[in-house]
C-alpha positions as CSV (number, residue, x, y, z in Angstrom):
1,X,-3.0,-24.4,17.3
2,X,-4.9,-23.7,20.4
3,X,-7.2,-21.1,19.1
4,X,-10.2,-21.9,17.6
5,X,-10.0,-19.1,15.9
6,X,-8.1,-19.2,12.2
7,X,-4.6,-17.1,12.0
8,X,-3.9,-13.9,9.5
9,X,0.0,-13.2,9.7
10,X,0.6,-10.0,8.4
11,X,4.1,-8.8,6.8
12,X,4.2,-5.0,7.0
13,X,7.0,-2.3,6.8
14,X,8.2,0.3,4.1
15,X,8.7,-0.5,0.5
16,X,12.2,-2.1,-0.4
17,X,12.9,-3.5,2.8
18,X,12.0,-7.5,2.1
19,X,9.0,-8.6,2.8
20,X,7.7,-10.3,0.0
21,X,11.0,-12.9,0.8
22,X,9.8,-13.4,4.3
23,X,6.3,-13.4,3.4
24,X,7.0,-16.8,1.1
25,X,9.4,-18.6,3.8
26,X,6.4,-18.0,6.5
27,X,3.7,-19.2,4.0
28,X,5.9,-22.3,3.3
29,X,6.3,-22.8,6.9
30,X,2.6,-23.0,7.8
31,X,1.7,-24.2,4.1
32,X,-0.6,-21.2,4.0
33,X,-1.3,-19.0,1.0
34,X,-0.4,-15.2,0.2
35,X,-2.6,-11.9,0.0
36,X,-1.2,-9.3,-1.8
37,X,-2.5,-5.6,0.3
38,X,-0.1,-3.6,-2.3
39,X,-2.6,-1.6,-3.7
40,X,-0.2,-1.0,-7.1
41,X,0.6,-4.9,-7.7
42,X,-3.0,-5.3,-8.4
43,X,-3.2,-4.1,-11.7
44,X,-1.9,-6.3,-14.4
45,X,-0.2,-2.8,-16.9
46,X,2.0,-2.3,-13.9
47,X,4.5,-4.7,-13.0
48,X,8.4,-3.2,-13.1
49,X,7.1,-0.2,-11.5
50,X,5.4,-1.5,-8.9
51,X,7.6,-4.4,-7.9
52,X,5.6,-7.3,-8.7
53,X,7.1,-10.8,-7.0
54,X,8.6,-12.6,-9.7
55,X,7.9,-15.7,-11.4
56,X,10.1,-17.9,-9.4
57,X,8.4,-16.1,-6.1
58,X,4.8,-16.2,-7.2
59,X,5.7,-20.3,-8.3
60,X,6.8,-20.8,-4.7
61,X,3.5,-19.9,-2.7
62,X,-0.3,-19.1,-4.0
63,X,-0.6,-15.6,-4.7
64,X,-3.9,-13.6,-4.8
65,X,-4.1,-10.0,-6.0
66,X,-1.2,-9.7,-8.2
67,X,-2.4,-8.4,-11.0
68,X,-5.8,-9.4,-11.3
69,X,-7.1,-5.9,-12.1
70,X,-6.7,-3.4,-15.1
71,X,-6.0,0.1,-14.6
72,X,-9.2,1.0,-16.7
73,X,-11.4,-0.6,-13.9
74,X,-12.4,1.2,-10.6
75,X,-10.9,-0.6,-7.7
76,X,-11.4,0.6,-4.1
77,X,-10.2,-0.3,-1.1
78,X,-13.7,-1.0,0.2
79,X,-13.5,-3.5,-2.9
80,X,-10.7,-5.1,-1.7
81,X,-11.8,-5.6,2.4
82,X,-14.8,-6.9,0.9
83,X,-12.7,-9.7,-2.0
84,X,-9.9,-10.4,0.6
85,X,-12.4,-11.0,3.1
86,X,-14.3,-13.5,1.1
87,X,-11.3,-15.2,-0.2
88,X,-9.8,-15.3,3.0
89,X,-13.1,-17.4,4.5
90,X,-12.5,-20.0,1.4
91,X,-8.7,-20.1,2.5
92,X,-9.5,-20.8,6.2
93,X,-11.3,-23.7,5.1
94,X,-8.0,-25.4,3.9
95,X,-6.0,-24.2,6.5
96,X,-5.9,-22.3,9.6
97,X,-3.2,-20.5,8.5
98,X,-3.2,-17.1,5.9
99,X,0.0,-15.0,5.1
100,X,-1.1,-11.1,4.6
101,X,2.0,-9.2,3.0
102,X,2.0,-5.7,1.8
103,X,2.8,-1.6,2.4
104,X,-0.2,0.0,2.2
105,X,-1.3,0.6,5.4
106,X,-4.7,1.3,4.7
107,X,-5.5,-2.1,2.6
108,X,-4.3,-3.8,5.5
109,X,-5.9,-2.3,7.8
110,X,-9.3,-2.7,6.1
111,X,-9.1,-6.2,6.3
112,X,-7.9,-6.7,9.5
113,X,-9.5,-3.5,11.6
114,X,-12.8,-2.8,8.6
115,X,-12.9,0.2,6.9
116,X,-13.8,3.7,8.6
117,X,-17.5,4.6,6.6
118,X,-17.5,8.0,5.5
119,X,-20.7,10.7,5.2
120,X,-22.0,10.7,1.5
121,X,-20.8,13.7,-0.3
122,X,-22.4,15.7,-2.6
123,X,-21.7,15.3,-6.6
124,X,-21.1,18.8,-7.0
125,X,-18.6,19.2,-4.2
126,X,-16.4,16.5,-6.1
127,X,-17.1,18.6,-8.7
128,X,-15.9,21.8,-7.6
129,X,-13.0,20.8,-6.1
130,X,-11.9,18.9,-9.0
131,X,-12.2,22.2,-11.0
132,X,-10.4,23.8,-8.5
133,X,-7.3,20.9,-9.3
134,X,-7.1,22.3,-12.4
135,X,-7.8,25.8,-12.4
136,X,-5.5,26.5,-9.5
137,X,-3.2,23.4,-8.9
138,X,-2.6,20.7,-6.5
139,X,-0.4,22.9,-4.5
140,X,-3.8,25.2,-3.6
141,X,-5.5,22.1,-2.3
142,X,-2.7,20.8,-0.3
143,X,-2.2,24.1,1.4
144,X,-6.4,23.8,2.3
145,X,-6.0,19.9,3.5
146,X,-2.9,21.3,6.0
147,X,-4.9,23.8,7.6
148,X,-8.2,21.5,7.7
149,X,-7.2,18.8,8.7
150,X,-3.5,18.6,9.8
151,X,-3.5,14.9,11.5
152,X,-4.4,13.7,8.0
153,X,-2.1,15.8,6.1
154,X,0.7,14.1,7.8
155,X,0.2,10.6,7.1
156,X,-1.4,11.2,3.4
157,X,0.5,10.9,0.2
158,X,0.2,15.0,-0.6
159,X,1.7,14.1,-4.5
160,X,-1.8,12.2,-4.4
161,X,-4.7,14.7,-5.9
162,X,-7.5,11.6,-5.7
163,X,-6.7,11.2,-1.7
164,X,-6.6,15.1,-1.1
165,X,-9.4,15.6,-3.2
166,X,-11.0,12.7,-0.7
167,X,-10.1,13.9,2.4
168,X,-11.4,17.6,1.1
169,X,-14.6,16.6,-0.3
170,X,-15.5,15.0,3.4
171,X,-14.1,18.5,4.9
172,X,-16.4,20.4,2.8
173,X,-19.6,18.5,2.7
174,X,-19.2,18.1,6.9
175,X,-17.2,20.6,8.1
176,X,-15.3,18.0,10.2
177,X,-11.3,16.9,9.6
178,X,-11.4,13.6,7.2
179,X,-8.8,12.4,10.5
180,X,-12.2,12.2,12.4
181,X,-14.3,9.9,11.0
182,X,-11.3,7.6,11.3
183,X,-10.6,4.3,13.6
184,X,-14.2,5.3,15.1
185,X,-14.8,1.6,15.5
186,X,-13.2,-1.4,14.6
187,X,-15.0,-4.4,13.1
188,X,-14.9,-7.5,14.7
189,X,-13.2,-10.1,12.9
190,X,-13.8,-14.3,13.0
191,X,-10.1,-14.6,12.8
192,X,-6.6,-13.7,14.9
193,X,-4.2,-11.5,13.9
194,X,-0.4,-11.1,14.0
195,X,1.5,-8.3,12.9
196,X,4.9,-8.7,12.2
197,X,7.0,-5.5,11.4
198,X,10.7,-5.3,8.9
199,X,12.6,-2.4,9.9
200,X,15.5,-1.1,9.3
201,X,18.3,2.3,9.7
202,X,16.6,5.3,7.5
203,X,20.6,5.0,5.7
204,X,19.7,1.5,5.0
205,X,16.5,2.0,3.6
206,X,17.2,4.5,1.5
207,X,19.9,2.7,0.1
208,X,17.8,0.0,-0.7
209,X,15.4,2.3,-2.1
210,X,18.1,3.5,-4.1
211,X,19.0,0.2,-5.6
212,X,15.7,-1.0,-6.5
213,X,14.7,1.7,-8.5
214,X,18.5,1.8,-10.7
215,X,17.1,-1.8,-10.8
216,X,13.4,-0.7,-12.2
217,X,15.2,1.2,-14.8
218,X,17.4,-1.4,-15.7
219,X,14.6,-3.6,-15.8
220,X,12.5,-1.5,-18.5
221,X,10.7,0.9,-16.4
222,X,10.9,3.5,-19.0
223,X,9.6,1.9,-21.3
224,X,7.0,-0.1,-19.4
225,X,5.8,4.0,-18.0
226,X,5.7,4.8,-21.8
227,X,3.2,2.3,-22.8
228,X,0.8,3.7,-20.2
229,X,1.6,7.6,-20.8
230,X,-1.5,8.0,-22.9
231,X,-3.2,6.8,-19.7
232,X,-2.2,8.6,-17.1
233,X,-4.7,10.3,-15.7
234,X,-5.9,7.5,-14.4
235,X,-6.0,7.0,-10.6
236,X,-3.6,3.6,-10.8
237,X,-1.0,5.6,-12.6
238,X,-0.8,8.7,-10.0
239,X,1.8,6.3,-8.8
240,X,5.5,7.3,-7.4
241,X,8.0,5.8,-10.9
242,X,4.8,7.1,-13.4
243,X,4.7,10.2,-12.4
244,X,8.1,11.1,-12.7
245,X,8.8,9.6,-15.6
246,X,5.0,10.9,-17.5
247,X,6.6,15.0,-16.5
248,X,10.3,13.6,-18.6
249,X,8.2,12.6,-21.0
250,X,6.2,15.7,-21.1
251,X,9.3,17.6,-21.7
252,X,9.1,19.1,-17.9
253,X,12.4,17.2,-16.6
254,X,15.1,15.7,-18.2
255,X,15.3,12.0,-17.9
256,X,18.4,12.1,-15.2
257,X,16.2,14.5,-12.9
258,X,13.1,11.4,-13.4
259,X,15.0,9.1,-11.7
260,X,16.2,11.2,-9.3
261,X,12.8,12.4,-8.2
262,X,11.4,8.7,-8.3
263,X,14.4,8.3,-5.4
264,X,13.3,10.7,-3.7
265,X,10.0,10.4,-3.6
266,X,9.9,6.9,-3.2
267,X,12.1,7.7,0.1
268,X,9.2,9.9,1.2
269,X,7.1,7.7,0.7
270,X,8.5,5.0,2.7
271,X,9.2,7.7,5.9
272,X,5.2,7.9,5.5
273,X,4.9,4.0,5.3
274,X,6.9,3.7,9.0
275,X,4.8,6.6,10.4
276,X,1.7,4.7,9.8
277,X,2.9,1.5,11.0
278,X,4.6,2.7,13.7
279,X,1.2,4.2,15.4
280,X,-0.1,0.1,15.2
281,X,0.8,-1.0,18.8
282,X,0.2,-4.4,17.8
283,X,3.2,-5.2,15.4
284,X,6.4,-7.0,16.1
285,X,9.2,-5.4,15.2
286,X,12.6,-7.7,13.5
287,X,15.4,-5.9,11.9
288,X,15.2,-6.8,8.0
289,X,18.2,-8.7,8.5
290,X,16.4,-11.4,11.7
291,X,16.7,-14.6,10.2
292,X,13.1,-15.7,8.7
293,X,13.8,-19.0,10.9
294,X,13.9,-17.3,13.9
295,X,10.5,-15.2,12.8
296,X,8.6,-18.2,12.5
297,X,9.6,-19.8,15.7
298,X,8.5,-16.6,17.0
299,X,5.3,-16.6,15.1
300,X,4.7,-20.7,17.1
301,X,5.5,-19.3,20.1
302,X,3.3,-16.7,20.1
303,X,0.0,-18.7,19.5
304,X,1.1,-22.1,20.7
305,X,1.1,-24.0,17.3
């Protein structure tokens, strides 16, 4: 390789569309290890739901941050830039050579870019706003985040009341939009990276979306979401297949609509996925069907391996 420098490959894209398949072939190719940045995979009550790789997969290629968390423990994404970042300096001493591989932008993005550092907010704030959740509904805050802060309210998972609660709390404490204490400055990192990109047709997408969660269900998704109902408050569980499935089993929906509004939502979130990746200049783009062959010959031509 003729950087000095050691080499983070990142797999990014929406959910569904096949990077965790890729993400092995390249880690074989360059004999590197795996990252997990799927901020659901880590937590070891969630696997159906959240798509975990399976056993054959995680047998083929090291694996870090599968599952290595309950949903009972507080886990940040400040938590993970700091743990990837230290486990990525032990990898780098085996090999040159890391495989990053996940959807959620923001975990990646802490590792590669560092993570934006907020004002602290005041207790009572959280508090309040909290309060406000359940007094007056999710709904009331989402309409407050659009008109604060509309850049954010875009790219944010609105179904979300921890990340609108977030984004408020910084709102109210500074007066400012969360959106601007964003991507003030990136952190310089003692490693490369290259972003490579799975796309494909919104149709095709969705009909892999589709799929995938007839699959879940199949699977045991049901009951897998039932064992964790007493739970789900919990910030792991405000998770697109839980929530669904928690309001059947409250007696909201019938079990038919669940499904449905896992499909749907799930297809939101992946149009939320692209726009967040798409605003990264730096990725290259391969239709989901490119070869993984032709990716990694890429991937040598690009930094002279």
């Amino acid at each position: 390789m003729s950087s000095e420098k050691p080499f983070l490959i990142c797999i990014v894209g929406a959910t569904a569309i096949g990077k965790t398949a890729l993400a092995i072939k390249i880690a074989k190719a360059f004999n590197a290890e795996i990252i997990s940045a799927d901020s659901r995979q880590f937590f070891k009550e969630m696997s159906i739901g959240t798509a975990v790789p399976n056993e054959e997969e995680l047998s083929a290629v090291p694996h870090h941050f599968i599952q290595n968390r309950s949903i009972f423990e507080n886990y940040s994404v400040g938590d993970f830039e700091r743990d990837a970042l230290s486990l990525l300096k032990d990898l780098f001493e085996k090999n040159k050579v890391a495989v990053m591989v996940g959807g959620s932008g923001l975990y990646v993005d802490a590792v590669v870019k560092g993570l934006d550092y907020f004002p602290e907010v005041p207790s009572e704030i959280r508090e309040q706003l909290n309060f406000e959740l359940n007094e007056k509904g999710l709904e009331t805050l989402q309409d407050e985040l659009k008109n604060a802060d509309p850049t954010y309210f875009e790219k944010v998972d609105i179904q979300n009341p921890h990340r609108i609660i977030r984004a408020l709390e910084i709102y109210r404490a500074t007066g400012k939009p969360y959106s601007s204490f964003l991507n003030i400055e990136n952190t310089k990192r003692n490693f490369k990276t290259l972003y490579i990109g799975l796309t494909a047709e919104r149709e095709t997408i969705y009909a892999r979306i589709n799929q995938r969660v007839d699959q879940m269900i199949e699977a045991g998704l049901i009951d897998e979401a039932k064992s964790l109902f007493g739970y789900k408050e919990k910030n792991a569980l405000q998770t697109v297949g839980y929530r669904e499935l928690f309001e059947y089993f409250d007696g909201k929906i019938s079990k038919e609509d669940a499904v449905s509004e896992i499909k749907k939502n799930t297809r939101r979130f992946a149009k939320r996925q692209n726009t967040w990746f798409k605003k990264n200049e730096d990725i290259h783009w391969f239709n989901y069907q490119t070869g993984a062959s032709a990716i990694i010959d890429f991937i040598k031509e690009k930094n002279a391996f």
